[in-house]
BALOBA-1460 file (C-alpha; in Angstrom, 3 decimals):
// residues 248
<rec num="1" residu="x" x="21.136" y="-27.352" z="51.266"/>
<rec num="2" residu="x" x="24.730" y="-28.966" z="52.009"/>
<rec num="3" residu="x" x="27.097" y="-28.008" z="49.456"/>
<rec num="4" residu="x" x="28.146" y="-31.303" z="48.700"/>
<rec num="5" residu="x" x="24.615" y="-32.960" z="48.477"/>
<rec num="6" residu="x" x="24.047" y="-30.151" z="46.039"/>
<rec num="7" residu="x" x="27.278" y="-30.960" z="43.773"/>
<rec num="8" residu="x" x="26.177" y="-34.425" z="43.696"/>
<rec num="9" residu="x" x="22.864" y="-34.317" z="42.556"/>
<rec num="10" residu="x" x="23.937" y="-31.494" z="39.990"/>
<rec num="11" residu="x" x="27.247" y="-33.651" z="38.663"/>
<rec num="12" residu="x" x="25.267" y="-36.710" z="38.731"/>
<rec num="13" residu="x" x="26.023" y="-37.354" z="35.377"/>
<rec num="14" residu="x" x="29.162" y="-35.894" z="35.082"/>
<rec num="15" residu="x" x="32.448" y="-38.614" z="34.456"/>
<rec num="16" residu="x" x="34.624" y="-35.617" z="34.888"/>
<rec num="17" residu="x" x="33.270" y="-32.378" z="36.601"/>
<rec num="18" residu="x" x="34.669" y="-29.619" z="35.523"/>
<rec num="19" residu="x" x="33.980" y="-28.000" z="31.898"/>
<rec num="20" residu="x" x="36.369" y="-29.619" z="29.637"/>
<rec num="21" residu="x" x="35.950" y="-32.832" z="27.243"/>
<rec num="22" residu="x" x="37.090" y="-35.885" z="27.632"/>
<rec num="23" residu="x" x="38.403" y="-35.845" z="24.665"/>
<rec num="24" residu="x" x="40.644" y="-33.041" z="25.436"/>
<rec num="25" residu="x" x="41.432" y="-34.417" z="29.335"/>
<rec num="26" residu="x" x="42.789" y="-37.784" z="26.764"/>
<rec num="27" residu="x" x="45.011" y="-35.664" z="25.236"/>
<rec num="28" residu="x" x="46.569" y="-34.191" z="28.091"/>
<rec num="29" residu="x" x="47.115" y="-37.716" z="29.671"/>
<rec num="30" residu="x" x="48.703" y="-39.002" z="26.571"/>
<rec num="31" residu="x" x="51.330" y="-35.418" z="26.514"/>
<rec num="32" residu="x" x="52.319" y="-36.190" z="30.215"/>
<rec num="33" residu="x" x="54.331" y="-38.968" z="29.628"/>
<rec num="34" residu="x" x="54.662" y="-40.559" z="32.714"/>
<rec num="35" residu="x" x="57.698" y="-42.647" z="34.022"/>
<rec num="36" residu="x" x="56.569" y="-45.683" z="35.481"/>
<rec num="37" residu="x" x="56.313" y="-46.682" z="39.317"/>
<rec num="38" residu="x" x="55.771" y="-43.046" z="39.285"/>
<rec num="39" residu="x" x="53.092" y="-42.021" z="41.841"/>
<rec num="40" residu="x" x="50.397" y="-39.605" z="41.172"/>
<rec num="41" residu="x" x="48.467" y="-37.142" z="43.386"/>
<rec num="42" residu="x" x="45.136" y="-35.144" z="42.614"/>
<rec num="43" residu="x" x="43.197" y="-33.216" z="44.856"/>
<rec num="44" residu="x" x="39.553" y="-32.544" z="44.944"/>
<rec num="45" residu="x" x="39.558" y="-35.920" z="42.448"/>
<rec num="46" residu="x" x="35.942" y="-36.293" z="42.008"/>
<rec num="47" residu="x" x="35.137" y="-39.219" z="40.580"/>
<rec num="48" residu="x" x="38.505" y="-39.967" z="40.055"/>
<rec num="49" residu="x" x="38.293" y="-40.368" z="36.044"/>
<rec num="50" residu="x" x="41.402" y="-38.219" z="35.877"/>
<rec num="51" residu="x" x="43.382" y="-41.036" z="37.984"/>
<rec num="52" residu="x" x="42.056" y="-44.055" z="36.373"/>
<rec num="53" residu="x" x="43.124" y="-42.524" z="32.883"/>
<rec num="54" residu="x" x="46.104" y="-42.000" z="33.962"/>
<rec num="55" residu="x" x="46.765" y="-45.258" z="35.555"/>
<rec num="56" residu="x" x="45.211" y="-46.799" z="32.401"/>
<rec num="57" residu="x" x="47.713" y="-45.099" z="30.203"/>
<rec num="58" residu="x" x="50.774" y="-45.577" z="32.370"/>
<rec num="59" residu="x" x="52.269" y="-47.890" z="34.975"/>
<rec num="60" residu="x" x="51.839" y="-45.214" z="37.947"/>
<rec num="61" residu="x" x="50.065" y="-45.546" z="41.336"/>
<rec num="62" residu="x" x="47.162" y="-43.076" z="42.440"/>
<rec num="63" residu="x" x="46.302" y="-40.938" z="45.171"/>
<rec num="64" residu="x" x="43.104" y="-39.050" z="44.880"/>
<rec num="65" residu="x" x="41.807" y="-36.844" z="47.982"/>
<rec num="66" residu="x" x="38.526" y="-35.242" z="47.781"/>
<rec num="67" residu="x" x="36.168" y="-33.589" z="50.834"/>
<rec num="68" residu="x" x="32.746" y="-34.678" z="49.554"/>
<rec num="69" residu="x" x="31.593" y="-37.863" z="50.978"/>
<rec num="70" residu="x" x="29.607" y="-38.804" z="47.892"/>
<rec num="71" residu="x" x="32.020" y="-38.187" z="45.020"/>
<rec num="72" residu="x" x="34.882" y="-39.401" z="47.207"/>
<rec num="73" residu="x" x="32.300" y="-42.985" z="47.544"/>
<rec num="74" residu="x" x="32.120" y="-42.311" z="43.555"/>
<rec num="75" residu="x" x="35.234" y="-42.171" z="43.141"/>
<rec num="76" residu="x" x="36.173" y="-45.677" z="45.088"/>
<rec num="77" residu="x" x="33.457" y="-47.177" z="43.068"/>
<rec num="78" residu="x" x="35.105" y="-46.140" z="39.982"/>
<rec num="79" residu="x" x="38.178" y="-46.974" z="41.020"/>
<rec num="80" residu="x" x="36.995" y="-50.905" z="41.624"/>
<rec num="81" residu="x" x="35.115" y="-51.349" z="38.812"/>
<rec num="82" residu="x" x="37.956" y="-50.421" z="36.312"/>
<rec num="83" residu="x" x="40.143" y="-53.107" z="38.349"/>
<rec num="84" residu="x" x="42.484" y="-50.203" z="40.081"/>
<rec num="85" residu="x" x="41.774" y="-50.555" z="43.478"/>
<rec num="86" residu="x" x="45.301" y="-52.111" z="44.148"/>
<rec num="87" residu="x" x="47.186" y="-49.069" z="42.192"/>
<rec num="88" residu="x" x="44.739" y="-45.867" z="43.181"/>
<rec num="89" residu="x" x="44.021" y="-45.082" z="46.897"/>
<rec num="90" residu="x" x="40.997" y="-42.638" z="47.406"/>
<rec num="91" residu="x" x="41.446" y="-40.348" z="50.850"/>
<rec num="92" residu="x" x="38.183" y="-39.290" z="51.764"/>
<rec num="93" residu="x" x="39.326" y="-35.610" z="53.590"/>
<rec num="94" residu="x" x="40.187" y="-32.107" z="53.247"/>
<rec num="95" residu="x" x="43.077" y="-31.490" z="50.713"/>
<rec num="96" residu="x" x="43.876" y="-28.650" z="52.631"/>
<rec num="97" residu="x" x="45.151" y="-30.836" z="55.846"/>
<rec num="98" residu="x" x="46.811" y="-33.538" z="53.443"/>
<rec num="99" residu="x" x="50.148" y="-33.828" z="53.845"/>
<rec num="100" residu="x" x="52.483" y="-36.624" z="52.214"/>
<rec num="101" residu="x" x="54.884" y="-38.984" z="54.237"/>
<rec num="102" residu="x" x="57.467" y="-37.753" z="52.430"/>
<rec num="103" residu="x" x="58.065" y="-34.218" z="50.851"/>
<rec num="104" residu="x" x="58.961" y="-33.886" z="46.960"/>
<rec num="105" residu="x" x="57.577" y="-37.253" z="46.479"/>
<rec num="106" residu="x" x="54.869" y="-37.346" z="43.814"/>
<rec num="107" residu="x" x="56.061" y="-37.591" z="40.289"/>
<rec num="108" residu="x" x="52.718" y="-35.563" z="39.268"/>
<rec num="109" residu="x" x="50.432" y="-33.164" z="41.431"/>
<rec num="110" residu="x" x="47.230" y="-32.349" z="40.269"/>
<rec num="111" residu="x" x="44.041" y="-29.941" z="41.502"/>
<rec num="112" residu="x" x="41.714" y="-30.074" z="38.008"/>
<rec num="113" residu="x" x="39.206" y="-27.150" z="39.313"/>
<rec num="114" residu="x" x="39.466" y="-27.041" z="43.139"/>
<rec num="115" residu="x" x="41.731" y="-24.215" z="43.751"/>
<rec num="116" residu="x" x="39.609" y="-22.902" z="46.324"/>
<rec num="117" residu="x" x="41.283" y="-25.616" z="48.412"/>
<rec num="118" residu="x" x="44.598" y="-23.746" z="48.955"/>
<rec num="119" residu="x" x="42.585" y="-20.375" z="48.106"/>
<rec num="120" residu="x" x="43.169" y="-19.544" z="44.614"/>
<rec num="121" residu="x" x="45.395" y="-20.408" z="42.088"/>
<rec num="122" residu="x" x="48.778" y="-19.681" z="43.201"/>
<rec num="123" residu="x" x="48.372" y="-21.127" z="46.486"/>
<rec num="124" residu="x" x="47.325" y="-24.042" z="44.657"/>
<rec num="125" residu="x" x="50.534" y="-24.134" z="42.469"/>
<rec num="126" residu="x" x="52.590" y="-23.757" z="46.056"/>
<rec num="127" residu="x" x="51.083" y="-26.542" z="47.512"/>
<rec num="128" residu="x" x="51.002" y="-28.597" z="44.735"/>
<rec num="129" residu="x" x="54.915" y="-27.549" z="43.614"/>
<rec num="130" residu="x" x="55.851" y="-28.868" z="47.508"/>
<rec num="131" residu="x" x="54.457" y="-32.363" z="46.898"/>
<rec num="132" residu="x" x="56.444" y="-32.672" z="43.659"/>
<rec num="133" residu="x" x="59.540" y="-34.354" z="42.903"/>
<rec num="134" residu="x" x="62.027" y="-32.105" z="41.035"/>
<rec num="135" residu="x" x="61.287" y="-32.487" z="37.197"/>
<rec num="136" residu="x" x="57.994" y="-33.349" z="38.216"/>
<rec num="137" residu="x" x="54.817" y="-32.053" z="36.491"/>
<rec num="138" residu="x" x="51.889" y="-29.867" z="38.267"/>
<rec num="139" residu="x" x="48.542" y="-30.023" z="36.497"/>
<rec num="140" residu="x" x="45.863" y="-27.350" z="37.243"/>
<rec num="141" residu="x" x="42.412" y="-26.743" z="36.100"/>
<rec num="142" residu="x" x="41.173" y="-22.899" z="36.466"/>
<rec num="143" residu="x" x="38.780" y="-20.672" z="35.329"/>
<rec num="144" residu="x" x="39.704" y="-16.641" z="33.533"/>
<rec num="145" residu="x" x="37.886" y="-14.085" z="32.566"/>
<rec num="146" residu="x" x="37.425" y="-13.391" z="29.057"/>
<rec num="147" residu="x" x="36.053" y="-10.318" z="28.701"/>
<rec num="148" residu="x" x="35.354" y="-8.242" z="31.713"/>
<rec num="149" residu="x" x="32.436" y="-9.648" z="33.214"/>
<rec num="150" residu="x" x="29.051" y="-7.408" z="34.137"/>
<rec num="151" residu="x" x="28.471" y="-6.546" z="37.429"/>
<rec num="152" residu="x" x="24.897" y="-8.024" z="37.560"/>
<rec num="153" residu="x" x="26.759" y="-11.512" z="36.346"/>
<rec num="154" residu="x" x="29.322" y="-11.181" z="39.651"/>
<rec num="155" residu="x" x="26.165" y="-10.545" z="42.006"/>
<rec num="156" residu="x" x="23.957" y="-13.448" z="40.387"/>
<rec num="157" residu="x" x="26.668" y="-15.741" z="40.886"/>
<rec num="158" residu="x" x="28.586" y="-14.503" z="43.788"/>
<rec num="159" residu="x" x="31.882" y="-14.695" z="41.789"/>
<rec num="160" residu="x" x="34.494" y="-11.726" z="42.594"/>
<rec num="161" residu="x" x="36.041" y="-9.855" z="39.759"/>
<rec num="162" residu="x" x="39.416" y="-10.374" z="41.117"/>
<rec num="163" residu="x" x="39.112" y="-14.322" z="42.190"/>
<rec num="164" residu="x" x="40.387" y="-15.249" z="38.746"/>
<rec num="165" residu="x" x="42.366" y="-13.061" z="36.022"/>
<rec num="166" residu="x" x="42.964" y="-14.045" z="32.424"/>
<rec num="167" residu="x" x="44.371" y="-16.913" z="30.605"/>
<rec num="168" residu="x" x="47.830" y="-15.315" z="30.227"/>
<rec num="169" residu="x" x="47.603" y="-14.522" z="34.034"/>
<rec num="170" residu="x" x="47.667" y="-18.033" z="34.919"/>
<rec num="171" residu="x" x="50.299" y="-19.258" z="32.886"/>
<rec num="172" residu="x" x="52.501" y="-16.347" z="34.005"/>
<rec num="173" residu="x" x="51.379" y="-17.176" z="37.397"/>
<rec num="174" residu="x" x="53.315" y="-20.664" z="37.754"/>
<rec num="175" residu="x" x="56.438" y="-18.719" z="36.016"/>
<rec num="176" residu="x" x="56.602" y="-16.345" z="38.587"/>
<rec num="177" residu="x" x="56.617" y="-19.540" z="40.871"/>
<rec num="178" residu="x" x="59.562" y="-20.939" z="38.997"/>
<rec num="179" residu="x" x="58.043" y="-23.557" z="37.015"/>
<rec num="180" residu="x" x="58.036" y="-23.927" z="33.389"/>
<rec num="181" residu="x" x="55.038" y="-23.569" z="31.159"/>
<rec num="182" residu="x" x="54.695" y="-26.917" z="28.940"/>
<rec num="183" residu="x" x="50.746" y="-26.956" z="27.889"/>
<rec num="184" residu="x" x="47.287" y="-25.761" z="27.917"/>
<rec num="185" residu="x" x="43.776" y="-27.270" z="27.057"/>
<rec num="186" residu="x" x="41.266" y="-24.472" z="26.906"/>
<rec num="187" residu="x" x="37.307" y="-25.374" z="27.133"/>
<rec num="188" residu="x" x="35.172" y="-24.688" z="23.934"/>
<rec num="189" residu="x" x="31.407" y="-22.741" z="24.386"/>
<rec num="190" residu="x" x="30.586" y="-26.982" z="23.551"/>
<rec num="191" residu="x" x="32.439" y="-27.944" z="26.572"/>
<rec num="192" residu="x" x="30.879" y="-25.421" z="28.527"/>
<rec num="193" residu="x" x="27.602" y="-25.893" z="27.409"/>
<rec num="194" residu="x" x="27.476" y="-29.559" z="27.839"/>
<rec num="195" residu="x" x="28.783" y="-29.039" z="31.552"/>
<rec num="196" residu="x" x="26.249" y="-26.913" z="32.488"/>
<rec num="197" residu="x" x="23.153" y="-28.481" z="30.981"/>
<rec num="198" residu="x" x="23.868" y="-31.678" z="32.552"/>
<rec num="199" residu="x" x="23.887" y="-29.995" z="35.564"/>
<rec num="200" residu="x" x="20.209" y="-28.590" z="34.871"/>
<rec num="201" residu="x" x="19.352" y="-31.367" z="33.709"/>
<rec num="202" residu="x" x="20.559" y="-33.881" z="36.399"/>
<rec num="203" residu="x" x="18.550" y="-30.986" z="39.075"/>
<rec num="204" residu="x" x="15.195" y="-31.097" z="36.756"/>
<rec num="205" residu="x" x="15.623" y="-34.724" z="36.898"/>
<rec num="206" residu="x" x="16.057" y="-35.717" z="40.830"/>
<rec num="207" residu="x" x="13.506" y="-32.884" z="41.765"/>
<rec num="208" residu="x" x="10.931" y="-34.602" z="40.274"/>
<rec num="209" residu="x" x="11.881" y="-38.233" z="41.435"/>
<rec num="210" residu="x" x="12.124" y="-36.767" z="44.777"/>
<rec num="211" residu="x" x="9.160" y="-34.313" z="45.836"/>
<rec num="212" residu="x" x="9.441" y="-34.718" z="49.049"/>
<rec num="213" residu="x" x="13.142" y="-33.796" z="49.426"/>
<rec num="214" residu="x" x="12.854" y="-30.451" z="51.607"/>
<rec num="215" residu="x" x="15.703" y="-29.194" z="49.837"/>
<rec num="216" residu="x" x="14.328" y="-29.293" z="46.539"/>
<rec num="217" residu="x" x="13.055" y="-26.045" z="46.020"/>
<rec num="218" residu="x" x="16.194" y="-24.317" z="47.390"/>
<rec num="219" residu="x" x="17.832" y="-26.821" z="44.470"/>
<rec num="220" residu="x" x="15.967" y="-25.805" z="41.701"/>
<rec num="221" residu="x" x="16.283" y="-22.262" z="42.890"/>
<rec num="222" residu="x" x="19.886" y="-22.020" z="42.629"/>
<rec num="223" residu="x" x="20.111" y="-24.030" z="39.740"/>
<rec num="224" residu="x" x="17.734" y="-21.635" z="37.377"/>
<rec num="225" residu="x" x="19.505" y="-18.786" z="38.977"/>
<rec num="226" residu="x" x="23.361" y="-20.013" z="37.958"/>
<rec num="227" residu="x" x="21.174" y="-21.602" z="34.588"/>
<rec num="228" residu="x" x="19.809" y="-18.053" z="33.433"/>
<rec num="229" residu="x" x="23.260" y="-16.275" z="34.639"/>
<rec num="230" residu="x" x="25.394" y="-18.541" z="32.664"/>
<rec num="231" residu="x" x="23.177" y="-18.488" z="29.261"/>
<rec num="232" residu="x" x="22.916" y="-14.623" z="29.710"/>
<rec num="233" residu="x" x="26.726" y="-13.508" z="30.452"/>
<rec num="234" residu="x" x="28.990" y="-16.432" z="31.574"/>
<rec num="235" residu="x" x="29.075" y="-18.168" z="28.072"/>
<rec num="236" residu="x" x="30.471" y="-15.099" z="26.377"/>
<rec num="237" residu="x" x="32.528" y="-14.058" z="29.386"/>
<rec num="238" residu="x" x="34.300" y="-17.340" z="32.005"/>
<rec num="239" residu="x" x="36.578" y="-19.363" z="30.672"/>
<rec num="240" residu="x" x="38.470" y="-22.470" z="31.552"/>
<rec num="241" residu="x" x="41.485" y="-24.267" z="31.289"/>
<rec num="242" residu="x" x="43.998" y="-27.310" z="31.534"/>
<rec num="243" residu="x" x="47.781" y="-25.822" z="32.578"/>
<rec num="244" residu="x" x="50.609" y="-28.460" z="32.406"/>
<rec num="245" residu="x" x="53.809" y="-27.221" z="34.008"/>
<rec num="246" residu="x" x="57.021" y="-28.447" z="35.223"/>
<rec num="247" residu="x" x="58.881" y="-28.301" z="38.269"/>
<rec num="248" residu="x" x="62.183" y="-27.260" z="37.999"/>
């Protein structure tokens, strides 16, 4: 089944997909205190909820750049209907390969749970610290471990042990890099709980208005399989979080 196809139908119902509220992602708008005529960038956008809040709360432009073709035609659709088309620009493409006209140019730079573009978290606080004005802020969304997860969990999932380290680790990550630790919005079991079963739900829900989508079964198969794995070990054991920093 193609990857993005199967994030679709899974986020389906998902404003903002990745496991935190959006009461908590309003919160972390309202601390950034943007300038204005700033100019924002976030990568794997999504829907691009996290740029239209921000453009809603401040007078800043938007650039969003996400790979999927269907969340990046989300996102656009979004975008128009909350009467931002002329501020926010959507870039249908591979973060990876995006480069800005100028460097040092965005007064924000933001990958909210799509490190595995610049593999991992503190490539994604390089790349991210590049496009970033001096005094700038860099906003990341990343998974830790809290607790040392079982081994059965890693092979359900396909997760490795040492793809993410702990909640400390990532803050001291981006000080290592030079850039100073302002904030952090960590995901409640609630959060979690809610992202995930909308997921199951959203699969549960297209499988059976669509029967004779060939991929179904391989759908439901990985969904019960990443269902059962998170409800047995990942609740107790993955975490995720909101890190605000800024560039020197």
């Amino acid at each position: 089944m193609d990857m993005w196809k199967y994030f679709a139908v899974t986020h389906a119902d998902h404003t903002i997909m990745n496991p935190i509220s959006v009461t908590k992602t309003l919160e972390t708008v309202e601390l950034l205190r943007l300038e204005e005529n700033g100019h924002v960038l976030d990568i794997a956008c999504g829907k691009a909820e996290f740029l239209c809040l921000a453009a809603e709360r401040y007078k800043v432009k938007g650039t969003g750049v996400d790979a999927s073709p269907f969340t990046s035609a989300k996102a656009k659709e979004n975008v128009k209907a909350r009467g931002l088309a002329g501020r926010i620009e959507i870039l249908h493409m591979d973060g990876a390969k995006y480069e800005p006209n100028e460097a040092e140019c965005y007064s924000m730079a933001s990958c909210i749970g799509g490190s595995w573009v610049y593999g991992g978290h503190k490539g994604t606080l390089e790349a991210l610290s590049r496009m970033t004005q001096p005094g700038g802020l860099v906003l990341v969304g990343e998974p830790f471990w809290k607790m040392e997860p079982d081994g059965e969990y890693l092979e359900k999932t396909g997760y490795v042990l040492e793809q993410q380290g702990s909640h400390i680790g990532n803050v001291k990550t981006g000080e290592e890099l030079g850039l100073a630790f302002l904030y952090s919005a960590v995901s409640s079991k609630d959060d979690w709980d809610r992202y995930e079963g909308l997921q199951w739900q959203a699969a549960e829900r297209y499988a059976s208005s669509h029967p004779d989508d060939p991929d179904v079964e391989e759908l439901l198969k990985k969904v019960h399989c990443s269902r059962d794995a998170y409800l047995r070990w990942g609740r107790e054991c993955l975490g995720w979080a909101l890190y605000l920093f800024r560039k020197p």
